[in-house]
N, CA, C and O of each residue as an XYZ file, in Angstrom:
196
protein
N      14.451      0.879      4.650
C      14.577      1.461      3.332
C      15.239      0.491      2.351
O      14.976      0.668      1.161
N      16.062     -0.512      2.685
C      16.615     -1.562      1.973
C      15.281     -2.219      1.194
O      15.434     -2.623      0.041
N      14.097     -2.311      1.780
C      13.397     -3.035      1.375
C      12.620     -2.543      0.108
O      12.167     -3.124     -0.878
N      12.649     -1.168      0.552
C      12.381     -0.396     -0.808
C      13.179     -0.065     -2.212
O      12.682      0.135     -3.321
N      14.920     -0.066     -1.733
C      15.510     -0.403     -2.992
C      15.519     -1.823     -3.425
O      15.508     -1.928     -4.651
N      15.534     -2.822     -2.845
C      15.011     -4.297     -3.372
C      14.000     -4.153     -4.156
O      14.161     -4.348     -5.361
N      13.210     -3.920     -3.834
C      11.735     -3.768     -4.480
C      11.697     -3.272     -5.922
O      11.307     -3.879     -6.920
N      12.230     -1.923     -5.804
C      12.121     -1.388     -7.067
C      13.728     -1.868     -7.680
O      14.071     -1.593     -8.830
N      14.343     -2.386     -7.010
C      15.573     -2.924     -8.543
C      15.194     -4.177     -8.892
O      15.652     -4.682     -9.918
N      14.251     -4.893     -8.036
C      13.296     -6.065     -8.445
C      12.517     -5.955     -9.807
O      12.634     -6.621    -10.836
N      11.368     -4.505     -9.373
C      10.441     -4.346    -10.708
C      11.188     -3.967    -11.777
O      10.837     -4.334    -12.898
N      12.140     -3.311    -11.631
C      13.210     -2.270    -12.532
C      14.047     -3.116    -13.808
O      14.223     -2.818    -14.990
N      14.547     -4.523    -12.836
C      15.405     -5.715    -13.386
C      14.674     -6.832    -14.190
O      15.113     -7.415    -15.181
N      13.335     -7.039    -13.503
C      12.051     -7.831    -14.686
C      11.283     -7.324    -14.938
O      10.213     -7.920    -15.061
N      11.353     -6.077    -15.143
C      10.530     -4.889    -15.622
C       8.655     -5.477    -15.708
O       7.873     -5.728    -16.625
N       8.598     -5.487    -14.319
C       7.211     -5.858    -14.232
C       6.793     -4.193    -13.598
O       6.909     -3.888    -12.412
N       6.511     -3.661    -14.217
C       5.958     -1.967    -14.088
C       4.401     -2.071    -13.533
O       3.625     -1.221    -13.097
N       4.321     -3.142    -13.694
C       2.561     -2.933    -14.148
C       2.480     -3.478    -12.338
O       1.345     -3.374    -11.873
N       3.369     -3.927    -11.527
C       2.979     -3.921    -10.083
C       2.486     -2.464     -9.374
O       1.562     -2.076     -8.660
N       3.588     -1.953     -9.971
C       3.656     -0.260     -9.123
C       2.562      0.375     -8.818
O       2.745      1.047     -7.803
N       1.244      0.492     -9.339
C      -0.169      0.618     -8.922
C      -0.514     -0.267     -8.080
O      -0.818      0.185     -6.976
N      -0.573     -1.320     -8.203
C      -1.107     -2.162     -6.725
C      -0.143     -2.025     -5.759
O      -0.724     -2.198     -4.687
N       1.118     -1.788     -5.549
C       1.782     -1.578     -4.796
C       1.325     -0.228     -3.857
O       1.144     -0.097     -2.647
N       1.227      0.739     -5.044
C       0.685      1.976     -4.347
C      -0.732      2.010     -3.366
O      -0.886      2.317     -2.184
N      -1.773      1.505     -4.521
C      -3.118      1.006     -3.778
C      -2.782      0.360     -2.299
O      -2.904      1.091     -1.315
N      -2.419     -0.814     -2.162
C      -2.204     -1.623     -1.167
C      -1.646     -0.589     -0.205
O      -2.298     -0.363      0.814
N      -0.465      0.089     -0.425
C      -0.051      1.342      1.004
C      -0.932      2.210      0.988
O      -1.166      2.564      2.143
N      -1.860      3.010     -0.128
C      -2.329      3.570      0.495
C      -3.871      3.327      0.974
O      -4.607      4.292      1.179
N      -4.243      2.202      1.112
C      -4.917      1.403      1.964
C      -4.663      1.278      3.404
O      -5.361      1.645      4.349
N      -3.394      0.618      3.380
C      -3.179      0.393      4.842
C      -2.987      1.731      5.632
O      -3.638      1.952      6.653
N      -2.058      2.632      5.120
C      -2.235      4.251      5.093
C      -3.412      4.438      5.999
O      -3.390      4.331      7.225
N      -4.630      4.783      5.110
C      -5.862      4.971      5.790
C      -6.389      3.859      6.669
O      -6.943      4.208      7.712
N      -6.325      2.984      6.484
C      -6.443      1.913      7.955
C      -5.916      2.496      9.270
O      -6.573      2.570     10.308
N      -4.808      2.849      9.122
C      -4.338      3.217     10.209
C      -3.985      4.554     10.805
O      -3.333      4.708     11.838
N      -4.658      5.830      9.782
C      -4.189      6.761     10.359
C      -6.214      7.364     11.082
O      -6.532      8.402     11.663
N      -7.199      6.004     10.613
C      -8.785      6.432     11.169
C      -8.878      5.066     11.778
O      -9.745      4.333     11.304
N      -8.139      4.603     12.739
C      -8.618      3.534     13.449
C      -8.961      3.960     14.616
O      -9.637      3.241     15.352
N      -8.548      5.238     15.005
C      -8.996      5.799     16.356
C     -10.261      6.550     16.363
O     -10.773      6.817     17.451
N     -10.992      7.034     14.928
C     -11.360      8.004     14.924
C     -13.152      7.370     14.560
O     -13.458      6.179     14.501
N     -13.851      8.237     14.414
C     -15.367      8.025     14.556
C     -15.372      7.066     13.429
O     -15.996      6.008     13.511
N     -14.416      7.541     11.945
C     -14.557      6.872     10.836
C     -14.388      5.340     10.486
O     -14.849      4.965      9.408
N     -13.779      4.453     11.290
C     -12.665      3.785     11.486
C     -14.125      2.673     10.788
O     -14.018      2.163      9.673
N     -15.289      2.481     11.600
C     -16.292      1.279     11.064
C     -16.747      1.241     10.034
O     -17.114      0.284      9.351
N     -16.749      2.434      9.834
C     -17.318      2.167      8.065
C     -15.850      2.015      6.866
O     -16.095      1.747      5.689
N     -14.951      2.141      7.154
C     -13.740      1.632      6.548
C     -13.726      0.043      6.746
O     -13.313     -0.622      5.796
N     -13.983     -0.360      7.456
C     -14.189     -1.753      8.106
C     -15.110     -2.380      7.138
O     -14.874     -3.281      6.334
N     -16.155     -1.764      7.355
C     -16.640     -2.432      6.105
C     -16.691     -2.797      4.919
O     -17.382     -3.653      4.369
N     -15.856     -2.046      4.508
C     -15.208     -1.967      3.003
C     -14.098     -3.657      2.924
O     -13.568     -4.205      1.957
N     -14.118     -3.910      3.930
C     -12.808     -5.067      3.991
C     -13.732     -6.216      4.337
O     -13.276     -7.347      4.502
């Protein structure tokens, strides 16, 4: 969790705001990477990459 208050007193302190969407995108990417890697869906996510 340290890494998450770094982060945002990072964007917060050079007020680069405009990360916080790709930040989000990017987790919730990996998110779904990994909660259909077991599952029937998992190859056609694959392909997307």
């Amino acid at each position: 969790m340290d890494f998450l208050k770094d982060l945002l007193g990072f964007l917060k302190e050079r007020k680069k705001y405009w990360l916080i969407p790709a930040i989000v995108i990017l987790l919730l990417i990996g998110v779904i990477v990994v909660l259909t890697s077991g599952s029937a869906i998992a190859p056609f996510i694959y392909t997307l990459f």
